[in-house]
Structures are given as C-alpha cells and as structure tokens.
C-alpha positions as CSV (number, residue, x, y, z in Angstrom):
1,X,172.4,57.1,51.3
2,X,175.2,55.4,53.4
3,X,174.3,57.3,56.6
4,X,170.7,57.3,56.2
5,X,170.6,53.0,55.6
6,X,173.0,52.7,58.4
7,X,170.5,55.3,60.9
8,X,167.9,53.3,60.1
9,X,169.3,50.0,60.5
10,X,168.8,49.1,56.6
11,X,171.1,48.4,53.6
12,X,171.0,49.5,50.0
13,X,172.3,48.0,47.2
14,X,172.7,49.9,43.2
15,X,170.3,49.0,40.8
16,X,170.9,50.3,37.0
17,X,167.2,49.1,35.9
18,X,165.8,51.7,38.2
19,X,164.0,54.7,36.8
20,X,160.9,57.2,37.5
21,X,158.9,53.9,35.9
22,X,159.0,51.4,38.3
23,X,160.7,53.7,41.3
24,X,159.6,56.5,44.1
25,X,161.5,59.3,42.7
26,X,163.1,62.0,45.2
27,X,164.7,65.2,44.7
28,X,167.1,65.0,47.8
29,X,168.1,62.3,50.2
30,X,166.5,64.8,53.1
31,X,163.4,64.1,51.0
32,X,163.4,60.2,51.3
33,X,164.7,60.8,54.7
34,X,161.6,62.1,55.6
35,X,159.6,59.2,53.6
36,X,161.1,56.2,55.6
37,X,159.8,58.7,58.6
38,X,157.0,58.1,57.6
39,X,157.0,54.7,57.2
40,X,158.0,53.3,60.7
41,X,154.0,52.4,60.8
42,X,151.6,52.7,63.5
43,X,150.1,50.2,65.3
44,X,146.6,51.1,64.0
45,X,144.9,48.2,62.6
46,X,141.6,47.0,61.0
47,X,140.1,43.4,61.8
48,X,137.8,40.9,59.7
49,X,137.2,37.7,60.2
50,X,135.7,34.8,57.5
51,X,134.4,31.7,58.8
52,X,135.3,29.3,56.3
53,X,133.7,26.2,57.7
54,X,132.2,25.5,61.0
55,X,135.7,24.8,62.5
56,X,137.9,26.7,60.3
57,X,138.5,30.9,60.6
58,X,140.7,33.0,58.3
59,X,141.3,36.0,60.5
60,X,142.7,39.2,58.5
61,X,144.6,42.2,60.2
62,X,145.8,45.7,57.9
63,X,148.7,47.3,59.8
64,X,149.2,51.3,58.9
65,X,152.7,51.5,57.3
66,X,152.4,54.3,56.1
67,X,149.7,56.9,54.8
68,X,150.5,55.0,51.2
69,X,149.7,50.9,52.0
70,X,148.9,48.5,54.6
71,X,150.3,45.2,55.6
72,X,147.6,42.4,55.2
73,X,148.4,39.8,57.5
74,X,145.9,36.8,57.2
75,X,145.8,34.0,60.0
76,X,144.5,30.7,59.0
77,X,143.3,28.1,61.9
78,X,140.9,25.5,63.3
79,X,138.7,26.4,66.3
80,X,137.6,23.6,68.5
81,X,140.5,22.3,69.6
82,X,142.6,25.1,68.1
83,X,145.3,24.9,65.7
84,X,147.7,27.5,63.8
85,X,147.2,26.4,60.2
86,X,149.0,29.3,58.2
87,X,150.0,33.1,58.0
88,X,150.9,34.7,55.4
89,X,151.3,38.6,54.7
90,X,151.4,40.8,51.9
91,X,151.6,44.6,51.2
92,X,148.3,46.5,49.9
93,X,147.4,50.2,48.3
94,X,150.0,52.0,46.4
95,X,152.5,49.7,46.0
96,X,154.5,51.5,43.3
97,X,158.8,50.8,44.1
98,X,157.7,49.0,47.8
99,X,158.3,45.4,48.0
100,X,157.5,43.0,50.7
101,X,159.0,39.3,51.5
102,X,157.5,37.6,54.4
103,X,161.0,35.6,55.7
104,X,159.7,33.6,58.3
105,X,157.2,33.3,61.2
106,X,157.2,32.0,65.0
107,X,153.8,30.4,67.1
108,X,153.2,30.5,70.5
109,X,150.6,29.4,72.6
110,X,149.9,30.3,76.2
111,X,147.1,29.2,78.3
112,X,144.1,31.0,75.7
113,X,146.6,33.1,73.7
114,X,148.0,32.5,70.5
115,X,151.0,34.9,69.7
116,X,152.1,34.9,66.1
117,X,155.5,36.7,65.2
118,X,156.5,37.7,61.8
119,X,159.9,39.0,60.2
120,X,159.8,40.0,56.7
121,X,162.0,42.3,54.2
122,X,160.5,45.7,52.7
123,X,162.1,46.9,50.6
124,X,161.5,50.0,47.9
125,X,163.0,50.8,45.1
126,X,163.8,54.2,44.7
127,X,166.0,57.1,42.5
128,X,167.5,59.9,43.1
129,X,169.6,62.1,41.1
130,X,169.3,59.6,38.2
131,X,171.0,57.0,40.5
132,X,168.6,53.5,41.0
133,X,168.9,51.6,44.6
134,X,166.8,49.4,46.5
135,X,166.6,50.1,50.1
136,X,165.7,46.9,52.1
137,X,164.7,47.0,56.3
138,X,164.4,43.9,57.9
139,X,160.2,44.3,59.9
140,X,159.3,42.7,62.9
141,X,155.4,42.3,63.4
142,X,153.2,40.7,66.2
143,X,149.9,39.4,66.2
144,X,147.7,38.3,69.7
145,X,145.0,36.4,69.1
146,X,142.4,34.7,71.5
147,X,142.3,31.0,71.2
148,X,139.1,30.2,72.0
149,X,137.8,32.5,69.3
150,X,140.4,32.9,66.9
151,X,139.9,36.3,66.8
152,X,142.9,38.8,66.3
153,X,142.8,41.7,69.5
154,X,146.2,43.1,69.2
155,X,148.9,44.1,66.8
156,X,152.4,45.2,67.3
157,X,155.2,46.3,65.1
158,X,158.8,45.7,66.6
C-alpha cells in the first residue's frame, strides 16, 4: 500500500473501524491498483442550469470519476452585472467507502470568462486482507464558464 499511495501521489493512514460494512473490500493490492485506475476520471461532463430569479443562475456540472459516481459541482451567481456567489461540490451515485471534502476554491475573471478552480480531498475507505485504511488524493478540478450567460462550457480535471 506504501508504493501504491506514494505512485499515485496519495497517503493512507490505518483505520481499525474499517470492515466489509462501511469499506470497498479487495482481494489484492493489484486489485485496488487497478480501482484507483479507474478512478483518475474523465473529463466527460453533463450540464444543467436553474434560473432561480431573473438575475440569479445556479449552474450544475457532474464530472465522470469513475464508472461508480460523479462529482456535482454547482456554481451559484448573478447575471447582469455578473458576480461569483458560491461553489460548492459533492460526490454522487455509489458512494459506499468514497468520501469527498471540497478544501478550497479560487475565481478568476478575464474579459467574458469566469474560471473557477477547485481542490478537494477524496478519499475511500477501503480493506484488504482484514487490514482497514483510508486512502486520501488531494483533486484538482476546473470549471470555464461564460460570463455573459453563466453558463458552464468546459471542465477540467488537473
């Protein structure tokens, strides 16, 4: 576990409360190995947007993680003039021993672009061989949206 937290830029820590109950359970390390490959994430993405009042749009974007849940990431602001309100982000569909904490978020706005950066921990809880540990990996996401419509046109994971 060592090797594979330090490959993947990650840490790990022991947890004794960890079972097949609230964990991902693996046989083998190759076997979670080839989980977190499958968790780097894509930057597919699905879009809606709710106009809250005349001047006010929440705009919502789901990142692919993985083939097992989606990072919501919902964008609060004010259209005419524009201003960044809020973002906040959470984790959606099987979220069985995954675990995300948004950490912090930067805005910048150039000419009619808005760029919204966020850094968050996931982490997921798994065991092997009877053993409990959380493995945590710092994510790096990256939303563009257009100012004059608030709307959302790009995503990027880091």
């Amino acid at each position: 576990m060592i090797d594979l937290a330090r490959l993947n830029n990650a840490t790990f820590s022991f947890n004794n409360n960890l079972d097949a109950s609230n964990s991902l359970s693996f046989n083998s390390v190759n076997e979670f190995k080839n989980y977190l490959d499958e968790t780097k994430g894509t930057e597919t993405f699905e879009l809606s947007y709710i106009q809250q009042n005349p001047n006010e749009k929440l705009s919502i974007a789901k990142l692919d993680i993985s083939i097992f849940f989606d990072l919501s990431i919902r964008v609060k602001q004010e259209l005419d003039p524009y201003k960044f309100l809020n973002v906040t982000s959470d984790i959606e569909g099987m979220t069985l021993g995954r675990h995300w904490n948004q950490k912090e978020f930067s805005v910048s706005i150039d000419e009619n672009i808005v760029t919204i950066d966020i850094i968050g921990m996931l982490s997921v809880s798994v065991t092997q061989g009877g053993v409990g540990t959380i493995f945590e990996k710092e994510r790096h996401f990256r939303l563009k949206i257009n100012k004059l419509t608030g709307q959302i046109f790009g995503t990027y994971i880091l």
